[in-house]
C-alpha positions in Angstrom: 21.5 8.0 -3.7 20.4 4.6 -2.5 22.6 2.3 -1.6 22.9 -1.2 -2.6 20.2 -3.0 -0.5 17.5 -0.5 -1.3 18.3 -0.8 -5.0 18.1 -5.2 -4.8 14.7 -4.8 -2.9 13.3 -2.8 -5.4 14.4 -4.9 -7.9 13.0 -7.8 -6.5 10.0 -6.4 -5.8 9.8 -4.9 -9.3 10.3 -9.5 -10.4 7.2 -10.2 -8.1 5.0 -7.9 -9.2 6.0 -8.4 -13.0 5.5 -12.3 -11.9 2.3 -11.3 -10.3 1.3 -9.2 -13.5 2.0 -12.1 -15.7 0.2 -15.0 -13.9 -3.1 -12.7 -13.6 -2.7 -12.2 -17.7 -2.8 -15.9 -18.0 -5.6 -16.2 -15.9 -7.3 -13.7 -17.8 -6.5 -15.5 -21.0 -8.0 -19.0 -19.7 -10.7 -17.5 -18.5 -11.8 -15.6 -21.9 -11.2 -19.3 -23.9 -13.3 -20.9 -21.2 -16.0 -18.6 -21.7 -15.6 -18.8 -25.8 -15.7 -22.6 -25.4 -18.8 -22.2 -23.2 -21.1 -19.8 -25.4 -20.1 -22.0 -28.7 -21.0 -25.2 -26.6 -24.1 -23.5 -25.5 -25.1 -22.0 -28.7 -24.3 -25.9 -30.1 -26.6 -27.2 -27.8 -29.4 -24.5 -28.4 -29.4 -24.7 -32.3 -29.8 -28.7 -32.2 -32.3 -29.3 -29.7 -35.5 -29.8 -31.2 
């Protein structure tokens, strides 16, 4: 059985990588509305220029 230090570092490494895991979701996220923005902006641009 693992005793109580092994059990804390594997919890906190369990935090970081749920931390990690949630920051590259947002990034994933910002990056997909970016690209939305972009293609309507472009499309915008491409339908009303002469």
């Amino acid at each position: 059985m693992a005793d109580y230090t092994e059990q804390n570092e594997s919890s906190e490494f369990m935090k970081d990588h749920v931390r990690t895991w949630h920051g590259f979701l947002k990034l994933i996220k910002w990056l997909v509305i970016g690209s939305i923005i972009l293609l309507i902006v472009l499309l915008i641009w491409r339908t009303h220029n002469g």
